[in-house]
C-alpha positions in Angstrom: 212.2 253.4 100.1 213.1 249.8 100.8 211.5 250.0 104.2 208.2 251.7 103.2 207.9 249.4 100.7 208.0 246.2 103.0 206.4 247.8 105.2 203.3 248.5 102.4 203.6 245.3 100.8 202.8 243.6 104.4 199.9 245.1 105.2 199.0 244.7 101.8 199.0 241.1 102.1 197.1 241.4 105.4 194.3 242.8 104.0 194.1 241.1 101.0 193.7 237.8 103.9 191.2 239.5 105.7 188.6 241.1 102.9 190.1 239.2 99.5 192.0 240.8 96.7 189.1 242.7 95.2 187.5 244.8 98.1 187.6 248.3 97.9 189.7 248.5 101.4 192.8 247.9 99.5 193.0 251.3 97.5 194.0 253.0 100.2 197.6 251.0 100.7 197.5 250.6 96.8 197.4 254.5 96.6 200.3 254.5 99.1 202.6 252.0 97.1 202.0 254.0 93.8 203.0 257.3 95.6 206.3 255.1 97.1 207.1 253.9 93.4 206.2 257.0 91.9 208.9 259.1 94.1 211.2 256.2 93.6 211.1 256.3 89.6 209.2 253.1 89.3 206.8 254.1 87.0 205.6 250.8 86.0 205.2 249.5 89.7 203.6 252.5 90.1 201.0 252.6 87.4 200.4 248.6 88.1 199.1 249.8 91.7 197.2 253.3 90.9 194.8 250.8 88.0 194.0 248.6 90.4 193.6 251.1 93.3 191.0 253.1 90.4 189.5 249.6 89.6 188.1 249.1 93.2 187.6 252.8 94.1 184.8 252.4 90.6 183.4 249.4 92.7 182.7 251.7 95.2 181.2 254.1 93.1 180.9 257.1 95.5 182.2 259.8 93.1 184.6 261.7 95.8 186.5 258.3 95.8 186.4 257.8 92.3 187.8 260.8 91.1 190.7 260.4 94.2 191.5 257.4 91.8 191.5 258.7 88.3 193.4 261.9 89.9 196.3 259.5 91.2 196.5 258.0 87.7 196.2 261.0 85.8 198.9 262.8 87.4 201.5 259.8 86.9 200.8 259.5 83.2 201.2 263.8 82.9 204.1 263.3 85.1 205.9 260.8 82.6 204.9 262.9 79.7 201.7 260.2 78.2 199.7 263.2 77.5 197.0 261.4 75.4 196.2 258.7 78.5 195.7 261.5 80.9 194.0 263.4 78.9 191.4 260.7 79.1 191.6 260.4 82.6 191.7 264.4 83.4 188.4 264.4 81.1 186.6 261.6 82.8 187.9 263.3 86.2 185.9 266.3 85.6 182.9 264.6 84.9 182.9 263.0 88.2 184.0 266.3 89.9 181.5 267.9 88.5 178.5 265.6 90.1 180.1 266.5 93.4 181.6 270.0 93.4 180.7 273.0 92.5 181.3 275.1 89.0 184.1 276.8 91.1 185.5 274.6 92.8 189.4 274.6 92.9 190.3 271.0 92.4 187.9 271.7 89.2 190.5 274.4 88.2 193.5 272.2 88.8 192.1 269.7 87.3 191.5 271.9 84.1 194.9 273.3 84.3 196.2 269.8 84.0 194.2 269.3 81.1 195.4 272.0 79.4 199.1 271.0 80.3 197.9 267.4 78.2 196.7 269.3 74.8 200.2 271.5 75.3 202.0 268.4 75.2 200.5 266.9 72.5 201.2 270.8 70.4 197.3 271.6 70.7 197.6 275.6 72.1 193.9 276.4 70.8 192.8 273.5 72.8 194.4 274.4 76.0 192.8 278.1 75.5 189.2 277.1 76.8 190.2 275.3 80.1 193.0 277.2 81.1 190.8 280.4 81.1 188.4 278.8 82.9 190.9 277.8 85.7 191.8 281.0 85.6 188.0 282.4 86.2 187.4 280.2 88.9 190.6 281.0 90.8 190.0 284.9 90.5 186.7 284.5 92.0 187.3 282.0 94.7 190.8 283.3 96.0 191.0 287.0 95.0 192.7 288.6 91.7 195.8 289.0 93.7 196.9 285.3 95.5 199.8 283.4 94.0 197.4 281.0 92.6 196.2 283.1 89.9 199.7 283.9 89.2 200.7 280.7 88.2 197.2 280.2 86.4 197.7 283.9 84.6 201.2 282.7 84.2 199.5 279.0 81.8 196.9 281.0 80.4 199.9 283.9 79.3 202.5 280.7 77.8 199.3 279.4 75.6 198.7 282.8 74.5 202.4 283.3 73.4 202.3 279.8 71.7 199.1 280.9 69.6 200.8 284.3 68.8 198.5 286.7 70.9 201.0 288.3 72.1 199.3 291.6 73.1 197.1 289.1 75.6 200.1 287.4 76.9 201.6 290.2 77.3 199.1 291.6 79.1 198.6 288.0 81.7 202.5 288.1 82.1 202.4 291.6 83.7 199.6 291.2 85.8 201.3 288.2 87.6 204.7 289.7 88.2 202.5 292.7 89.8 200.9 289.9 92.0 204.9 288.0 92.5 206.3 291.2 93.7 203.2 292.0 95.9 203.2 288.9 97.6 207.0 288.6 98.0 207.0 285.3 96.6 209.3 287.3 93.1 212.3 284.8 94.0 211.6 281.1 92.9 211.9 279.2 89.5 208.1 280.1 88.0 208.8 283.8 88.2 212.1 283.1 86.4 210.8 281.3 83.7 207.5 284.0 83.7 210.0 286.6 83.2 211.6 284.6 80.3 208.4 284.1 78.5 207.0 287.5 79.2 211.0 288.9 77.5 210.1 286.2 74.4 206.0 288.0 74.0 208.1 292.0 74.4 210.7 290.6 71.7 208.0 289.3 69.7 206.4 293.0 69.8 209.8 294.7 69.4 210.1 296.1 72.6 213.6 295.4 72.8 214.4 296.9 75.7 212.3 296.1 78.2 213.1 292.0 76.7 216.4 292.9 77.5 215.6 294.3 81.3 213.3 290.9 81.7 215.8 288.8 80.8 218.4 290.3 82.5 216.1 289.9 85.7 215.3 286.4 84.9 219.1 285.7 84.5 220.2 287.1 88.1 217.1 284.9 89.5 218.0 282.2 88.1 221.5 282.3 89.5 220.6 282.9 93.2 218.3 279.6 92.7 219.8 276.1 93.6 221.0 274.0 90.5 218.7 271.0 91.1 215.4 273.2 92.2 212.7 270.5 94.1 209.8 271.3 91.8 206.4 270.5 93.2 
């Protein structure tokens, strides 16, 4: 980290020489510090660099590059958990999106999906409902009902149907991506374990005992062929 950052922090300075400290040139190696200090747990080096790399992309104004910008900052503030600041930056973000993509484009759906991860944080299921079933809408038609993608999106849509208490609905989302896990032999990493634990919480919640007991019991045995420290992406 040491290294990249000198290395970063000297071509920063070079630029900054050549085109002055507020041309738009500079987000690019500003984007690449906050990515350093974000992987290196400096958090407040990191943010320092992502507003100012958002500041020049908005003199820019082309919308691609502006939204590049608010993404950057968005994820660091869900990543640390400051739900209500990315909120406002996921909802500006698909604004912009919006002028340049279209209604089903994917980075529209991620970004929805990470808006609905904001309201879960700050305990608002019902709020999460619209935009993580419109992630899920967009995924289905662009990719297929049966890649991995819409498992994990059936997989957020199934946990804010638990935490609202539709269970029959979650219970419903949870199956259908286990069918897609198991048919794309991808049944074997940390989301299926913890889809398998939620979907054992919706069957316990509709007294089907037994088959809570079978999920868990499968969740448990994944779990334990997984490394303790899994690299979550």
């Amino acid at each position: 980290f040491e290294e990249a950052e000198t290395l970063l922090l000297q071509a920063l300075a070079i630029e900054e020489g050549e085109c002055g400290a507020d041309n738009p040139r500079l987000a690019g190696t500003l984007d690449r510090l906050g990515r350093l200090y974000r992987a290196w747990d400096r958090a407040e080096s990191a943010e320092l660099r992502l507003k100012r790399s958002l500041a020049l992309k908005e003199k820019e104004a082309a919308p691609q590059v502006v939204a590049e910008g608010l993404d950057n900052l968005a994820d660091l503030y869900l990543g640390l958990g400051r739900y209500q600041e990315a909120e406002a930056l996921y909802i500006r973000l698909l604004k912009v999106q919006e002028e340049f993509l279209p209604a089903d484009g994917l980075p529209i759906a991620a970004t929805l999906t990470a808006l609905a991860r904001c309201h879960l944080g700050q305990s608002r299921p019902a709020r999460a409902e619209p935009p993580s079933k419109r992630a899920l809408a967009i995924r289905e038609k662009v990719q297929g009902p049966h890649h991995p993608e819409v498992a994990g999106a059936l997989d957020n849509l199934g946990y804010v149907c638990l935490q609202l208490g539709k269970f029959a609905a979650a219970e419903t989302l949870y199956k259908r991506s286990l069918a897609i896990a198991e048919q794309t032999q991808v049944a074997d990493n940390l989301d299926v374990a913890i889809c398998l634990e939620n979907y054992a919480t919706v069957l316990g919640k509709l007294r089907k005992k037994a088959d809570a007991q079978n999920l868990e019991a499968r969740a448990q045995a994944l779990r334990a062929k997984l490394p303790a420290e899994p690299v979550l992406q």
